[in-house]
C-alpha positions in Angstrom: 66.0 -16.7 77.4 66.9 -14.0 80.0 63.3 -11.7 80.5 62.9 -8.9 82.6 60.4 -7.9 85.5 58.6 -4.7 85.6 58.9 -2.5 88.6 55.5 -0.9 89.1 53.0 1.1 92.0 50.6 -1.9 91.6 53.3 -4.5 93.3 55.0 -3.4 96.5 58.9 -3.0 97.9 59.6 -4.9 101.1 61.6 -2.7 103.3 64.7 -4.3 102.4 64.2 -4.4 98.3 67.4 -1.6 98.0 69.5 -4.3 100.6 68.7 -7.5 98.5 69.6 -5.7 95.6 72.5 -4.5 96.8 73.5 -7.8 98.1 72.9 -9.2 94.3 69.4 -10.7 94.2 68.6 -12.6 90.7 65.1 -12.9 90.5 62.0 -12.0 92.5 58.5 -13.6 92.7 55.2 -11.9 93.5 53.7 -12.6 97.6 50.8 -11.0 99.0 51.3 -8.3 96.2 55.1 -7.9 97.0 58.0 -8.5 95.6 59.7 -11.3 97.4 63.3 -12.5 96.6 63.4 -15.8 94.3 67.3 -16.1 94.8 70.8 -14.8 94.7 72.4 -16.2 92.0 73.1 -20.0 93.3 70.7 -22.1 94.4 72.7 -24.7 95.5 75.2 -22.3 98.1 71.4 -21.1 99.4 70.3 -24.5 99.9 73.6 -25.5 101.6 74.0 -22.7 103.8 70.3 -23.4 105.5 71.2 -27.0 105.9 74.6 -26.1 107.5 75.3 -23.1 108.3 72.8 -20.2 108.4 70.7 -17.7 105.8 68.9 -14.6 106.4 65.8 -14.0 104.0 64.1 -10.8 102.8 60.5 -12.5 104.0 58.7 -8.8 104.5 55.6 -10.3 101.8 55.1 -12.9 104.7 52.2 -10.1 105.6 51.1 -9.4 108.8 46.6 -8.8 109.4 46.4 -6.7 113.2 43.1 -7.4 115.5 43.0 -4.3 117.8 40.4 -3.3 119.8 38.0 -4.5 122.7 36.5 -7.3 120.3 40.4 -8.7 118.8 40.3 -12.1 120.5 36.3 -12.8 119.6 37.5 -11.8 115.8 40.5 -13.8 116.0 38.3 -16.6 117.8 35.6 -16.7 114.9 38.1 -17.2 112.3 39.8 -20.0 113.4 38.8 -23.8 114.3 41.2 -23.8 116.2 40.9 -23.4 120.5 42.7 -19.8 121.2 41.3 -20.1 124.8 44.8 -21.2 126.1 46.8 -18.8 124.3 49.0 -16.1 126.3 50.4 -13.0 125.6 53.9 -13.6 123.9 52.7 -16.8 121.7 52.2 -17.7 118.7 49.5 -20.6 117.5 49.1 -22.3 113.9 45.5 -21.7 112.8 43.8 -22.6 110.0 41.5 -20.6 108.4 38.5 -22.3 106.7 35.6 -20.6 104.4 31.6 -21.6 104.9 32.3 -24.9 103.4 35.1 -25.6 105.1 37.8 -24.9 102.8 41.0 -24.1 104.0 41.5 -20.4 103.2 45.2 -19.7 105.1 47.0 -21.3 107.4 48.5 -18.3 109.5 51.1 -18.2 112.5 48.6 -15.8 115.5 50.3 -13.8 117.6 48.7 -12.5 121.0 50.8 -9.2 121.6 48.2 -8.0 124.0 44.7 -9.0 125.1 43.0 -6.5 122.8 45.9 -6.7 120.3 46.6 -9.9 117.4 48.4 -10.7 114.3 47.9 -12.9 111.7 50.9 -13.4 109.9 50.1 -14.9 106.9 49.9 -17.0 103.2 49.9 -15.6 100.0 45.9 -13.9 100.0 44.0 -11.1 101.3 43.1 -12.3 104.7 43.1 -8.8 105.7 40.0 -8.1 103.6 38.1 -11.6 104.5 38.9 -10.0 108.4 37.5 -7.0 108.1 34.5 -8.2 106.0 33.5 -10.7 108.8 34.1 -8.2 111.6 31.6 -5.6 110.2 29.0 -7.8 109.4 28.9 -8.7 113.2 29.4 -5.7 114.5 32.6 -6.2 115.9 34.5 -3.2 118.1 37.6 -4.2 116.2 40.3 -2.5 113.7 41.0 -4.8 110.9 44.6 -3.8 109.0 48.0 -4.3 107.7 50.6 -2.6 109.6 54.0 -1.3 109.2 55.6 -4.8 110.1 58.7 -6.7 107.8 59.9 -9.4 108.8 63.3 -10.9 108.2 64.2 -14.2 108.6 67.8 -15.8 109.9 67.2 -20.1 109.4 69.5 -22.9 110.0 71.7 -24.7 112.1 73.7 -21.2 113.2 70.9 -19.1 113.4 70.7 -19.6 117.4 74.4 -18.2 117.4 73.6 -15.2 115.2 70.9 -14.1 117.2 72.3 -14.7 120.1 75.0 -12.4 118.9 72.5 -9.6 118.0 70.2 -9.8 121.1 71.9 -11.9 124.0 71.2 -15.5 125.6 67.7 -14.9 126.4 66.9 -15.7 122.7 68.0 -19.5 123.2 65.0 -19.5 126.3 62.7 -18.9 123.5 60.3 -21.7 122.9 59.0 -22.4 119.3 56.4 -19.9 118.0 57.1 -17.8 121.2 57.7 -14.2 120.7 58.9 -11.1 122.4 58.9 -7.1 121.5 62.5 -5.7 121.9 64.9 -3.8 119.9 68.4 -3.6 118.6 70.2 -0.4 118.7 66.7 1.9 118.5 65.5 -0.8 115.7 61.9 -1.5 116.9 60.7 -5.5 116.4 59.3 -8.3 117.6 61.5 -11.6 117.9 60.2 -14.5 117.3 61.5 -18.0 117.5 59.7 -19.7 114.4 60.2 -19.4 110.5 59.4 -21.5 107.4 62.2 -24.3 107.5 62.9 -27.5 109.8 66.4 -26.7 110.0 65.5 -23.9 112.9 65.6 -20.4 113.1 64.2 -17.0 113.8 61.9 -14.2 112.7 62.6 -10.2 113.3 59.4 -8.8 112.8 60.9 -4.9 111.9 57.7 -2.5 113.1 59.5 0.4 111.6 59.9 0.3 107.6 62.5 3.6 107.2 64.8 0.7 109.1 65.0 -1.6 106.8 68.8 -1.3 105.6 69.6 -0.4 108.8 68.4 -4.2 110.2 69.4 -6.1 107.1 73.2 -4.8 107.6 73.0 -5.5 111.3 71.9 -8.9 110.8 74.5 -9.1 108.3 77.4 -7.9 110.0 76.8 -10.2 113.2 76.1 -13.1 110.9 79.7 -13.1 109.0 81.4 -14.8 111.7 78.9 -17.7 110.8 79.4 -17.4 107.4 75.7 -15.9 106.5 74.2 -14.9 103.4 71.3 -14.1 101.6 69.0 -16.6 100.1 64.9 -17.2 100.3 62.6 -19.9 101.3 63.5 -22.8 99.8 61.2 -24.8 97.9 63.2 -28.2 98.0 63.9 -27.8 101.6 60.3 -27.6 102.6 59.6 -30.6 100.5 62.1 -32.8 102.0 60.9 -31.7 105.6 57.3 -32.0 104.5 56.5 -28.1 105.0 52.9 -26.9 103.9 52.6 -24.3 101.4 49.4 -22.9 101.0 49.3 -21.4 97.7 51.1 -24.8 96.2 49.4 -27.2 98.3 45.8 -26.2 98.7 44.7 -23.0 97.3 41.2 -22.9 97.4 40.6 -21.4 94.1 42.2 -23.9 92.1 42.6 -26.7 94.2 40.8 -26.4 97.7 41.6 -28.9 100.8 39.8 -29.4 103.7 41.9 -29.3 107.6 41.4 -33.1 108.0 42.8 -33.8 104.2 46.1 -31.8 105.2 46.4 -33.1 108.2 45.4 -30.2 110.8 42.2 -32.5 112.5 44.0 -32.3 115.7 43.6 -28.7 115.4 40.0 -28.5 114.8 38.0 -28.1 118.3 34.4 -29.0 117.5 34.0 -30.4 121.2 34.5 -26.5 123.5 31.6 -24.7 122.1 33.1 -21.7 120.3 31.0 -20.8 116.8 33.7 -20.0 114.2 33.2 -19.6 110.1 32.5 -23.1 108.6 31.5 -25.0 111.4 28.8 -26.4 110.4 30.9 -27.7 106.8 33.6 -29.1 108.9 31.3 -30.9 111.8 30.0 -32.7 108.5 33.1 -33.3 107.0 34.7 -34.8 110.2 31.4 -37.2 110.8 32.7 -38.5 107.2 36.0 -40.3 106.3 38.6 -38.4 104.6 38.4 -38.8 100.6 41.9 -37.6 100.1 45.2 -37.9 102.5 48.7 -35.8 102.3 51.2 -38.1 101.2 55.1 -37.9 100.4 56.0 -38.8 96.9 59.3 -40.3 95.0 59.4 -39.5 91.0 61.1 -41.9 88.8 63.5 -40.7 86.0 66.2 -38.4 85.6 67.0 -35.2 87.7 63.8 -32.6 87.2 62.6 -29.3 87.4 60.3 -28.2 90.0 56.9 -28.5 88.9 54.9 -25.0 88.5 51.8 -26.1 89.4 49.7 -29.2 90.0 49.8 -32.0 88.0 47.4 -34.8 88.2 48.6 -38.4 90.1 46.8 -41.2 87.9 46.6 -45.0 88.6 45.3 -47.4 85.6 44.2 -43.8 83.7 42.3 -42.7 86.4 43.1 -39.4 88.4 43.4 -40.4 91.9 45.0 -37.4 93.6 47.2 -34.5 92.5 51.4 -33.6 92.8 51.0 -30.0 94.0 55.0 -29.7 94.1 57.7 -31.7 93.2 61.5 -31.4 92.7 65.1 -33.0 92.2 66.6 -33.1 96.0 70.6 -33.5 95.7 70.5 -34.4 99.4 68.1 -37.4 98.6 69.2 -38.2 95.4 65.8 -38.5 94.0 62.9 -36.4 92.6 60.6 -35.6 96.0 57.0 -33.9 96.0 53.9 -34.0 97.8 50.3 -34.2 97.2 46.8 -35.2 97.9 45.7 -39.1 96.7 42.2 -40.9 97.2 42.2 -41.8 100.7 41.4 -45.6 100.0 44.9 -45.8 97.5 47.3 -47.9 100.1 50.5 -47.0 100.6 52.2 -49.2 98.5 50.2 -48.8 95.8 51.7 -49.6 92.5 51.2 -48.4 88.9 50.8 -45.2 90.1 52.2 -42.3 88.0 52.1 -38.1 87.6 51.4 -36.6 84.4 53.7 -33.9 83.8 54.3 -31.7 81.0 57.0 -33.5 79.5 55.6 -36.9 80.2 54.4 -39.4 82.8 56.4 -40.7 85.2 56.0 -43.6 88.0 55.3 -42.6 91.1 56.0 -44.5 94.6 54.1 -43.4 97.9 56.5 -42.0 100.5 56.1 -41.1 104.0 56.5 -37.4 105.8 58.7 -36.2 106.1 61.5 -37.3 103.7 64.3 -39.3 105.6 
């Protein structure tokens, strides 16, 4: 039956809340404390436009954590596994973020806008206060925030041309996860070339929030040509291209990963010397084997409904891993999700089967991401 949301001080409005619901937004889920659009009325146009043609989304709760001061890359250094030694002004990096024990925490986009000067743009939790915590505690010459930054995404195989339409030519130079600050038309941002699909795109981080409408209707207007409209990321997409959520795949409150379970141990730099939080956990966990690996995973039985949370994968009546999100792909023609299974559990493992709320089904291995 048809509920309602409550509008209230406690959640807040993305900078282009009034645009989405002027463009006819349907439903709305809760990010980082914000509202973020669910959808716009059909799913299926949404889907299709990202695949072929191109979508902009309201992705403002995608929140932004600043590092400013004379101590922002040490900060930004501790909190991450990862080696930021390399990095240069104008890109971004993929860094996970792990706790003491070498849970993963995040898994944030960085991005250096400045020697003294970094964001974290990042997952659904409240980085910004883990940040500022750590940075006291060692008396770190370092701000620790969330600033006025939005940003809006324009995905799919058009987005290049919408862009370009918006900006100029130069955008095509743009490498993956590089960024530059510019403008359009007195709109202050930061373009980058990145956003949470495989079917390409960009990100306008908006650094001014009274601009909001102004931006959304730009991006609109340019986009028509290409037949763009609104939509949201898209939960079936990122399954088929094997996407990482954190709050689906690995929270660590309910059910924590570790880096080398998900897949990031190429990303974990134990070997240059830099201290960072959970070290020690994760210089233990990577002299061990794995217990658990990421795998792709193919449902049996008729068309389904994507799974609201995790749901345990069994095998003889034993839990062996967990389905953190599955769904019905039309593209496939088959129910898709992914999970974590016992690391010693081969690939084609049979027998295998999810228990789900309205009943178990078989379960084959699959690889990543879905062909």
């Amino acid at each position: 039956m048809p509920f309602e949301i409550n509008i209230g001080p406690n959640i807040r409005k993305s900078a282009y809340f009034d645009a989405t619901v002027a463009d006819g937004v349907r439903s709305f889920s809760v990010y980082n404390h914000m509202y973020i659009p669910g959808n716009f009325g059909d799913p299926d146009a949404e889907y299709d436009r990202l695949l072929t043609g191109v979508a902009m989304w309201d992705v403002a709760a995608q929140r932004q954590v600043e590092l400013a001061g004379p101590d922002a890359a040490a900060l930004a250094q501790y909190l991450t596994p990862r080696n930021l030694s390399a990095t240069k002004v104008g890109q971004g990096r993929y860094v996970p973020l792990c706790d003491h024990d070498g849970w993963l925490i995040n898994d944030p986009v960085l991005l250096k806008l400045d020697d003294q000067r970094y964001w974290l743009s990042v997952a659904d939790s409240d980085i910004h206060l883990w940040a500022a915590a750590i940075a006291r505690e060692r008396q770190m010459d370092v701000q620790v925030f969330e600033p006025d930054v939005s940003p809006l995404a324009i995905q799919g195989p058009k987005a290049g041309e919408v862009t370009a339409a918006l900006f100029g030519d130069w955008v095509r130079d743009l490498r993956y996860f590089a960024f530059r600050e510019t403008d359009l038309n007195g709109i202050p941002l930061v373009l980058a070339r990145s956003g949470w699909s495989k079917q390409g795109g960009y990100e306008l981080y908006l650094t001014d929030g009274s601009k909001g409408g102004a931006l959304w209707q730009a991006v609109k207007d340019a986009g028509r040509p290409y037949g763009i409209g609104p939509g949201a990321p898209n939960d079936t997409e990122r399954l088929e291209s094997g996407l990482i959520s954190y709050g689906a795949d690995m929270r660590v409150q309910t059910h924590p990963a570790n880096p080398y379970e998900m897949g990031f141990g190429p990303l974990i730099d134990l070997t240059s010397g830099h201290d960072f939080v959970g070290r020690v956990a994760l210089e233990r966990i990577a002299a061990e084997a794995p217990a658990r690996r990421r795998v792709g995973l193919v449902l049996g039985g008729a068309p389904m409904q994507p799974t609201g949370h995790p749901v345990d994968l069994r095998l003889d009546g034993q839990t062996v891993g967990s389905v953190s999100e599955a769904a019905w792909s039309k593209r496939l023609g088959r129910n898709i999700g992914v999970g974590l299974i016992r690391a010693n559990i081969s690939d084609d493992a049979s027998d295998l089967t999810a228990a789900l709320p309205d009943g178990a089904r078989a379960v084959q291995l699959a690889a990543l991401p879905f062909a």
